[in-house]
N, C-alpha and C positions, 0 to 999 in steps of 0.2 A: 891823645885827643884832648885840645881844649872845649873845657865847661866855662862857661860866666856863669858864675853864682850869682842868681837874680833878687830877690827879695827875702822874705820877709817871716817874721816870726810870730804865730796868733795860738790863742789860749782858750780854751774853755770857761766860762766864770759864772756859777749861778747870779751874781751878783751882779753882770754887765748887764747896758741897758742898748746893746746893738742885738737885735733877735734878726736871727733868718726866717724867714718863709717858706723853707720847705723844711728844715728841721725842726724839732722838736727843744735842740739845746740852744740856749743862749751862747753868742759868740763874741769876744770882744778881740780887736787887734788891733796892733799898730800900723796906721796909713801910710801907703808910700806914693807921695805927690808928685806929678809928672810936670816938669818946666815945661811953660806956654808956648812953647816953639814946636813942643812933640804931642801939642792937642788941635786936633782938625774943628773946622769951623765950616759950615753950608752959608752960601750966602742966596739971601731972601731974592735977589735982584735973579738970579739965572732961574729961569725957568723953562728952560731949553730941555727937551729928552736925552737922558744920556744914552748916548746909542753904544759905547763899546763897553755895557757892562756886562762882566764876568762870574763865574764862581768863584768864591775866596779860597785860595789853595793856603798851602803851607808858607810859599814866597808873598802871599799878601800879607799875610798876619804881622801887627805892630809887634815889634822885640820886646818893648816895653809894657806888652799887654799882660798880666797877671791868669795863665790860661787856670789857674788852681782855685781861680774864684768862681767859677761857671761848675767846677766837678767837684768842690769840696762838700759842696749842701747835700750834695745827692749819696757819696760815699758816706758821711754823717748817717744820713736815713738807712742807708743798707745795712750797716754795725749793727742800725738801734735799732734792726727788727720791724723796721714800721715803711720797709721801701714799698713805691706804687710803679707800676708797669711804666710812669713818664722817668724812672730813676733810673734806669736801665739803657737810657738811650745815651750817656757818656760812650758807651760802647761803640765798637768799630764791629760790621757785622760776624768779624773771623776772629773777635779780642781771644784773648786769655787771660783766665784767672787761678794763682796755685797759691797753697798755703801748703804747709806741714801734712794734712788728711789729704787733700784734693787737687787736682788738676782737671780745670774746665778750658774746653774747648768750644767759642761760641758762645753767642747773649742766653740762648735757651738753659743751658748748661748753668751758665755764670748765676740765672735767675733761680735755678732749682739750689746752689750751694746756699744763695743767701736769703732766699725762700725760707729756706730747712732751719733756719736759724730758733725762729719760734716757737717750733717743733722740739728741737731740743733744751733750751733753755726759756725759763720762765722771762727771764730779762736780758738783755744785753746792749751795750753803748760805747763808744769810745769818749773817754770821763776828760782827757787830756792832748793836748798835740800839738805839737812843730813843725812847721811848712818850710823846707826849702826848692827852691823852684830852680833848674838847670837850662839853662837854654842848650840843644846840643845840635849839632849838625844838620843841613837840610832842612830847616825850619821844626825837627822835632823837641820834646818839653820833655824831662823827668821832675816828676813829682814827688818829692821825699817826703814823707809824714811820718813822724818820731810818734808814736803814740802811747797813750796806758787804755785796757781796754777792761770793760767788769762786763765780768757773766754771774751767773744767778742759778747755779743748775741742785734738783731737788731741796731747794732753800739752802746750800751752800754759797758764801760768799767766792766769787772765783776773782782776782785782779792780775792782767798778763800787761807787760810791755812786749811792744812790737815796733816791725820800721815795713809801714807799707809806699812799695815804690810802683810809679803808675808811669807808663811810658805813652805820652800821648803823642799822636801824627793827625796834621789837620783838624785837631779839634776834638777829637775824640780817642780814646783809651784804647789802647792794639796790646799791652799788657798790663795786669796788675798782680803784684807779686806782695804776700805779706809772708816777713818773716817774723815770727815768733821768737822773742826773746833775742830782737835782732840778729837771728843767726841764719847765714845762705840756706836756701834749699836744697836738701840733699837730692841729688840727681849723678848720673854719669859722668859729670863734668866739676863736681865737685867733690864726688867724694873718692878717697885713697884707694880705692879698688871699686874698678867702675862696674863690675860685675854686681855688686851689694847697690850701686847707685841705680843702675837698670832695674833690679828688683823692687827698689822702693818706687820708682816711677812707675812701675806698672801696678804697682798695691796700689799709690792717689790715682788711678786713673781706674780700677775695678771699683775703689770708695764711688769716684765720682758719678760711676755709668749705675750704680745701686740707689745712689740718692737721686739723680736726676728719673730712676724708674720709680723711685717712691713720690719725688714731686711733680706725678704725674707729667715728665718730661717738659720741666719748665711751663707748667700753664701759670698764666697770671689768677690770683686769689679772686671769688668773686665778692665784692662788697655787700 
């Protein structure tokens, strides 16, 4: 399979003076400028109804478009403990989300893993990160994010590196995978006796259905 490695590399910096609006942290990166030939212009003169307009599938979508800047603010907010029920709609209604502890199935599920976040740790954030963006087949995006991440648990300093990879279709996230300490997810298909992989897939998925009953199966917080 070919990939086009598409863009770009961005950083975390108390010190920058580019802030987002849905996160909390300040973000600075380096821009990647589109030549005037691959930027659309509306001209004032037609004022005619378009009549054969569509929904934007995956075959509409510019190659050139950066999908990691629409889903990075909101993944941002879900780390730092502070997501709102509009940060969840990255999601594809059937996504997936697994880590090391869990495997969720579904936005309800997804909301109860990063709900629970709170719950157990006093803090948490991703402090650092690296954006590569894949353009891959059929108009689908992988998202790579090299991260450092700090948790805070009974006033212990906690610092992990991870590589969370997000696989988006149409505009929205179908899966999100973090691995820890950048290392695959152990399952059936990667581990040396797939019998030991089976097991561990059904241990994150008994974690997952215990926390999504304790976060009240995905309700959103009330403010």
């Amino acid at each position: 399979m070919i990939r086009s490695n598409f863009l770009l590399v961005r950083s975390i910096s108390p010190l920058s003076h580019h802030r987002n609006p849905l996160s909390p942290f300040t973000v600075s990166y380096s821009s990647f400028n589109l030549p005037e030939s691959s930027m659309e212009t509306n001209s004032k003169d037609s004022q005619e109804p378009k009549k054969d307009q569509h929904k934007e599938t995956a075959r509409d979508i510019d190659p050139l478009k950066k999908v990691s800047d629409d889903i990075l603010p909101h993944i941002l907010n879900l780390y730092g403990s502070c997501a709102l029920p509009r940060d969840f709609e990255i999601y594809a209604p059937d996504a997936s989300f697994e880590d090391p502890l869990m495997c969720a199935h579904g936005v309800k599920q997804i909301k109860s893993a990063f709900y629970s976040l709170s719950k157990v740790f006093s803090e948490s954030r991703i402090v650092e990160y690296n954006i590569k963006e894949n353009i891959l087949p059929h108009g689908r995006r992988e998202i790579v994010i090299d991260n450092k991440q700090y948790y805070k648990f009974m006033g212990k300093d906690i610092d992990m590196i991870s590589l969370i990879k997000l696989y988006v279709e149409d505009g929205k996230v179908i899966r999100h995978e973090d691995w820890w300490n950048k290392k695959p997810l152990w399952n059936r298909d990667t581990s040396n006796v797939p019998l030991v992989g089976r097991i561990i897939e059904m241990a994150r998925r008994g974690s997952m259905l215990a926390t999504h009953a304790m976060m009240k199966f995905g309700k959103d917080p009330t403010s």
